[in-house]
N, C-alpha and C positions, 0 to 999 in steps of 0.2 A: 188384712192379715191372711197370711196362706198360712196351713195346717197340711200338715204328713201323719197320716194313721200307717202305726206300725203295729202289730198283733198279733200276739200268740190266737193257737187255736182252738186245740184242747181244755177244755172247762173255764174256755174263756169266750168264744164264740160261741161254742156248746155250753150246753147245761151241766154236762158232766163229761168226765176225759172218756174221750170215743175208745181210743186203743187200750185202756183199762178196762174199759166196759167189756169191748168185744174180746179181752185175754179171758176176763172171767165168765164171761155167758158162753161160750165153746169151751170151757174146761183147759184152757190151757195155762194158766198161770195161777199160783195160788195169791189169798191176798198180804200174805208177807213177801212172795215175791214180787207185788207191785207195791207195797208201803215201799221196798228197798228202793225202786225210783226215784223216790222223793227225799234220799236222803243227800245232807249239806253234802257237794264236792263231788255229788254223781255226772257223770258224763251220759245225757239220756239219751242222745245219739246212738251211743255204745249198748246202751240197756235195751233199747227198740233191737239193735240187730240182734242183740241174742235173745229176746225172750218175741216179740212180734215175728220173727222169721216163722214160729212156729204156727201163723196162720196159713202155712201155706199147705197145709196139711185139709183146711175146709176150702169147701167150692166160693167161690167170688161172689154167687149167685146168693149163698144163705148168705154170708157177709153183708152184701147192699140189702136185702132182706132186715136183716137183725138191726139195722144203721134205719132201714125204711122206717120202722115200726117204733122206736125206742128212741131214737137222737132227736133232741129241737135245740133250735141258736136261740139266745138270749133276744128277748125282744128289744124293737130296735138297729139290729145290727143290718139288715139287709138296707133300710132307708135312713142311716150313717153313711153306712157304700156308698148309696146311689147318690146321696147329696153330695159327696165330696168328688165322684167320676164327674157329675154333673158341670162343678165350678172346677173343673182340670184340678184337683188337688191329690196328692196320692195316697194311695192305699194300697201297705200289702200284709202277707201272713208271713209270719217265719215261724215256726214248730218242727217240731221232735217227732210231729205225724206223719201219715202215709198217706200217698196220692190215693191208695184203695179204697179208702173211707170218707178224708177230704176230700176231693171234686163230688163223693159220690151226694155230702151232705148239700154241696155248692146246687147241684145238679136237683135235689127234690126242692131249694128252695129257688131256685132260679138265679141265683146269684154269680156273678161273670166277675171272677176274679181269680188272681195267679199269686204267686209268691216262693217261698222257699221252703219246701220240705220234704221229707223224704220218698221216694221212688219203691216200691215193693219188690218187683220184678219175680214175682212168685215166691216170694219168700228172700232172697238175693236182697235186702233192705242196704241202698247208699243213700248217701248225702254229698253226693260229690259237688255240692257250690261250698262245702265247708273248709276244703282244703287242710288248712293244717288247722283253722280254729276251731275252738269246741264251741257249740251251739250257744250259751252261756252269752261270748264273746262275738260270735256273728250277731247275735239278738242287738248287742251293744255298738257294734258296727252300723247295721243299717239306722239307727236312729241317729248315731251322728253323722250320717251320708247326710239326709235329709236337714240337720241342723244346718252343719256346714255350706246349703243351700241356700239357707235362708227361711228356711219351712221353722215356724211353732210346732213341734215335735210332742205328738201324743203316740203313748204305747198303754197296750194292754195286755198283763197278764194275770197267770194264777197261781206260779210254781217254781221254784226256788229259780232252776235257770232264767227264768224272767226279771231277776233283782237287776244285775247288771244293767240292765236297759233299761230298765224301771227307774232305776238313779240316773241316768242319761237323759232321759224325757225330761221337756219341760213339765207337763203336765201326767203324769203314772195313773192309769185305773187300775184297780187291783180286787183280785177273789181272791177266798180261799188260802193257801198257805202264803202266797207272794203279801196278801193284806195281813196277816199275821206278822211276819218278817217285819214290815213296814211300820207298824204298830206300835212294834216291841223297840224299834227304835225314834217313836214319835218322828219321824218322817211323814210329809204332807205328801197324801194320796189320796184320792177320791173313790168311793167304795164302787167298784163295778157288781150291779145289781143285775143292768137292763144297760142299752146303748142310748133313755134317753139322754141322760145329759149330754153325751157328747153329741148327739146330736145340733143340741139348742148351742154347743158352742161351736159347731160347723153353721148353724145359723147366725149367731152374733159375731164370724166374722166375717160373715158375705154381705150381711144385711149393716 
């Protein structure tokens, strides 16, 4: 059986959403202006360029600092990657994040992977592989690329834009609000804690 990991980033690889963290720990966003994030019909795309631009205002340097000292990925997730790079199976990220902070988490933990997300450019924040769809619906895109291939289609997220794709998947992990969502509609998802499980199911199906 071939398997396709497709995955959110933010407080799904992470322990907690990176770009929430670092809006609130530099003083730039209050915390109703990131509850408003998460509300049903948000375009977070949209909510990154106007409230995230405003990191362009602190140095890069405290940035990967504040990221150094305070971010860790959910255990598991780096030796999920590596077993599936391993048997050619694919893996990527798609999020509402920014290159600023994702590579920089990729980078303390060693992890060599690409995917789809947003570009800073000092503050300048695109998403230009979204063209005219909203994150939401790319999320929902790339998992049925990978169905349509022939891949067992696992996705993992935490947050509303992750529904979409999360119903797409054969298999949906889920934190946080996206596991709430999922709940309330007795939909079969598996609780994303840690990446062992998926692990043992990138093993049960090479093995």
């Amino acid at each position: 059986m071939k398997i396709a990991l497709v995955t959110d980033f933010d407080g799904t690889i992470t322990t907690r959403d990176v770009g929430d963290f670092l809006l609130l720990y530099f003083k730039l966003a209050t915390l109703e202006e990131i509850e408003d994030s998460y509300r049903l019909g948000i375009k977070i795309e949209e909510w990154m360029k106007t409230y995230f631009s405003r990191m362009n205002k602190i140095k890069k340097e405290d940035v990967k600092k504040a990221v150094r000292e305070n971010i860790k990925i959910r255990e598991g997730f780096k030796e999920a990657v590596e077993s599936l790079k391993k048997h050619n199976m694919p893996v990527e990220v798609v999020s509402g994040g920014v290159d600023l902070y994702i590579e920089e988490v990729f980078s303390i933990y060693g992890i060599d992977l690409k995917g789809f997300y947003g570009k800073f450019n000092d503050g300048k924040i695109s998403f230009d592989f979204l063209g005219s769809d909203t994150l939401s619906d790319f999320k929902a895109y790339r998992v049925d690329y990978y169905k349509n291939l022939g891949y067992k289609t696992i996705f993992c997220g935490d947050a509303v834009n992750d529904y979409k794709a999360a119903k797409k998947a054969d298999i949906a992990f889920a934190a946080l609000r996206l596991k709430e969502i999922l709940k309330k509609e007795n939909y079969p998802f598996k609780e994303l804690d840690d990446f062992k499980e998926l692990k043992e199911l990138i093993n049960a199906s090479v093995y």
